[in-house]
N, C-alpha and C positions, 0 to 999 in steps of 0.2 A: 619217315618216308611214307607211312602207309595215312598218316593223317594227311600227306599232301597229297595223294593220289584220291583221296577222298574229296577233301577239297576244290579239285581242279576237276572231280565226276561233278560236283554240285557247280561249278559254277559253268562247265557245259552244257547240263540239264537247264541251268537259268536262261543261258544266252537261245537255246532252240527252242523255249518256251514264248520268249520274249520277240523271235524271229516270227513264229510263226502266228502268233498274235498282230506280227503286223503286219503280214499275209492274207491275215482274213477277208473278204469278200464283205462291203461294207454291206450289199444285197442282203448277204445272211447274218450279219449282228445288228444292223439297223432294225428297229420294230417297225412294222408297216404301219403308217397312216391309212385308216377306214375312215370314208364320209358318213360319221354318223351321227342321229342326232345332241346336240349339247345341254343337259340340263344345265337351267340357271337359274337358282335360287333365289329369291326376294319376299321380303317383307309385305305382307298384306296391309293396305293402307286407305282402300278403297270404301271399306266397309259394305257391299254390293251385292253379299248373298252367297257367292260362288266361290266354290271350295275350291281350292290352290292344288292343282296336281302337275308332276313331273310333264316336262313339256315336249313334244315330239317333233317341233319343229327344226328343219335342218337348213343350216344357211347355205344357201345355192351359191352365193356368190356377193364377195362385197368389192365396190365401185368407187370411186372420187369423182364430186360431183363440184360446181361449180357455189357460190354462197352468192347469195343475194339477201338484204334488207326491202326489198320493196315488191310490191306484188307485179307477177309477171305470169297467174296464170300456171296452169297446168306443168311441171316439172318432167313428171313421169307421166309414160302412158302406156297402155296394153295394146296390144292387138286383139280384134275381137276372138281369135283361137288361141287367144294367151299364151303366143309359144315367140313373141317377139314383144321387147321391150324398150320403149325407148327412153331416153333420157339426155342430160347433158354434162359434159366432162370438158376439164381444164384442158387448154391452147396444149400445155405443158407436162399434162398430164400428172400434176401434183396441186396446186391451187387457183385458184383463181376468181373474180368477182363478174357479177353480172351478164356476160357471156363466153363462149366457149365450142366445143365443138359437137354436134348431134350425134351420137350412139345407137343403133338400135342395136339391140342384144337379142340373137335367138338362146332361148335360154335352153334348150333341149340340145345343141348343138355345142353352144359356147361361141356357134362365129361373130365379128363383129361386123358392121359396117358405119363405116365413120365419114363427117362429110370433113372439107379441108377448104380453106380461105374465107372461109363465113365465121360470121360472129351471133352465134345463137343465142335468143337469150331468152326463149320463152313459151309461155303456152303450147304443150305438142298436142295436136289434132289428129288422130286416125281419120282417111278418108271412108265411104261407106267400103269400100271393096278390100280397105287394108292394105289397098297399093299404093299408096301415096300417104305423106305423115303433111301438115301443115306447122308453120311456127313462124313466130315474129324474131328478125334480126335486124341487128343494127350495122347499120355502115359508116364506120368511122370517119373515114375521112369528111362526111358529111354530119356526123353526130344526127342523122336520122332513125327511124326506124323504120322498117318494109315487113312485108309477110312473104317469106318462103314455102316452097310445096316440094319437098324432096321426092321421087319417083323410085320406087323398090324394083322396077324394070331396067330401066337404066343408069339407076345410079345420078342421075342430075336434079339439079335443084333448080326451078324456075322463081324468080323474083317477081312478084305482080303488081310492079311500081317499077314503073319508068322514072316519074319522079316521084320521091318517096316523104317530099314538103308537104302538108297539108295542113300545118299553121306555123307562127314565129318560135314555134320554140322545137321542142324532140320531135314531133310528130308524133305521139305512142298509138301503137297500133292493138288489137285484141283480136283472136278468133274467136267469133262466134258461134261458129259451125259450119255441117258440111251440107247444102240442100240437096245437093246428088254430089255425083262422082265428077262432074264438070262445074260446079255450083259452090264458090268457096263465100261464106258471109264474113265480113269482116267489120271490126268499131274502128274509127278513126278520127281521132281530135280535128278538132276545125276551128279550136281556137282557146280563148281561155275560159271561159264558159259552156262549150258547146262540144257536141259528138255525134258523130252520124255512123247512122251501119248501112254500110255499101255491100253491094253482090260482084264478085270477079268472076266472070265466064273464060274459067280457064283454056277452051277450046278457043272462040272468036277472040280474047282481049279487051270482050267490053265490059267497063265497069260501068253498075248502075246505082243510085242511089234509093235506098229503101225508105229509111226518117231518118229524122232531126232529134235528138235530148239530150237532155241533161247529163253531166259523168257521172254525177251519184246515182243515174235510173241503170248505169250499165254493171254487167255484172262478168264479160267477157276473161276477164283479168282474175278473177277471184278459182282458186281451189273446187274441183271437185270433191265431192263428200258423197259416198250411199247414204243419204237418209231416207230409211221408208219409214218416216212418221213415228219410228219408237223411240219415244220419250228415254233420253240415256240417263244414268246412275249419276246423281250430281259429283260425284268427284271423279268421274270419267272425265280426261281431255282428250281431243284430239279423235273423238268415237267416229269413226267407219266400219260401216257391216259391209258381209259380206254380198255378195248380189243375191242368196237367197237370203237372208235376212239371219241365218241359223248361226253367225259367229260375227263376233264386233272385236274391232280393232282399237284399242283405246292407252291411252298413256295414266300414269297415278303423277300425284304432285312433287316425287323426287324425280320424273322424266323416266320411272321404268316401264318398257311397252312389255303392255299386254295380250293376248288372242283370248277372248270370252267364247264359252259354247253356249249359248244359250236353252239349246235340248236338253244338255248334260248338268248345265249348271253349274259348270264346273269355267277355271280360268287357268292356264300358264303364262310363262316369263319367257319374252322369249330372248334369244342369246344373244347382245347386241350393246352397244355403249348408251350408259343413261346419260347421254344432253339432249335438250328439246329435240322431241320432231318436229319437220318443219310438213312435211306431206307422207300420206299413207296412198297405195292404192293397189283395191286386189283384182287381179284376174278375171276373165271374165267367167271360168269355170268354179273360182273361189278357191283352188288348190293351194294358190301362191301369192305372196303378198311382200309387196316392193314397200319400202320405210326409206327417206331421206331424211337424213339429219342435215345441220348444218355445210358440213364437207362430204358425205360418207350413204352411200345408196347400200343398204342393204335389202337380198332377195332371200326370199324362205321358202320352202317346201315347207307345209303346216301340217303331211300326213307321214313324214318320215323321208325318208332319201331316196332317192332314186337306185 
């Protein structure tokens, strides 16, 4: 008798242990997640001078971004107070090629702003005032391509091609730049050997033509890169500095990206998937520095987290 009254104390002590275990409050047995920075470890491979230390960089935020094979120009771009980001993200929000939809990210906030029935596919422009972004899309049902100028006031996008033909075949278009804040340059095929950079006066509608060359003299279409003139580490890929010149951006030849200090002399890894990059670009303050890969936008904090 007294071993069953024992018994039956233990197996009520089990069942209220087991009750109140599933009672718990996941608040208080869960471990909280801190945003903090992630050391990542890599093999020095560069041979460059700069000693390998633990790295402080904290990832802000990672993104899907659209993949292209073909040059289209600018991908990423900052805002000159580096606190909005823009870029481009799948219809679908999982994959997708060649175009998609514009993103600007304020990264200090986290809000988004996204455009909808446009097919983005390229070079993004800040205008000078940072009110207006520029970019080339394509309109399918035409297999053309036009230049958009999205407005951060209202939320609208202007097309500045009525007709957006300007030879037999895509029509590829480039921004060139902004001459003011009414004043958009653009390159525009004109045929199969030829390209001209036109001026769009976004106020009146008129376009003007500026010259006539060649497509291999144009360069609208090609990658931004900080280069001031220093000669990079030959097994640096992929090198961009920062706008002071004081930390470079650079990938080794297994595809792991780097942040070089050049003051310090020193290099970390920072936390992120080695396949090729395809574009780097830092802020205008140099704090922060956007990486696209093939599908996958990642942003960093490079002095620790917020």
């Amino acid at each position: 008798m007294n071993r069953q009254i024992a018994l039956n104390k233990w197996l009520l002590w089990g069942f209220l242990a087991w009750l109140l275990a599933g009672c718990t409050s996941p608040a208080l047995s869960e471990p909280v997640i801190e945003n903090t920075p992630t050391a990542f470890l890599a093999a020095d491979l560069t041979n460059d001078g700069l000693a390998v230390v633990p790295g402080r960089a904290c990832l802000l935020y990672q993104k899907t971004v659209i993949q292209t094979d073909r040059p289209m120009g600018d991908m990423l771009a900052w805002s000159e107070d580096s606190s909005l980001l823009a870029f481009i993200t799948p219809v679908n929000d999982s994959w997708g090629w060649y175009q998609g939809d514009l993103v600007i990210l304020d990264v200090v906030s986290g809000e988004v702003r996204r455009t909808k029935d446009l097919r983005v596919a390229g070079d993004l422009t800040w205008s000078p005032s940072g009110e207006r972004i520029a970019f080339i899309l394509l309109r399918p049902a035409e297999a053309q391509y036009s230049v958009g100028v999205y407005s951060l006031t209202d939320g609208r996008t202007m097309d500045l091609y009525d007709t957006a033909v300007t030879d037999e075949f895509s029509s590829q278009k480039g921004i060139v730049g902004w001459r003011s804040e009414q004043v958009l340059q653009v390159a525009e095929s004109c045929g199969v050997d030829c390209l001209r950079y036109v001026e769009h006066n976004l106020v009146s509608g008129v376009k003007s033509v500026l010259e006539e060359l060649r497509p291999g003299q144009d360069t609208s279409l090609q990658i931004t890169l900080n280069q001031p003139g220093v000669v990079p580490n030959r097994n640096w890929r992929n090198a961009n500095w920062s706008p002071d010149a004081q930390r470079v951006f650079f990938t080794d030849r297994t595809n792991v990206a780097w942040i070089g200090d050049l003051t310090a002399s020193t290099k970390a890894a920072l936390p992120m998937e080695t396949l090729p990059v395809a574009e780097s670009k830092w802020s205008a303050d140099g704090q922060l520095i956007a990486v696209r890969t093939a599908e996958n936008l990642y942003i960093f904090g490079l002095d620790g987290c917020p």
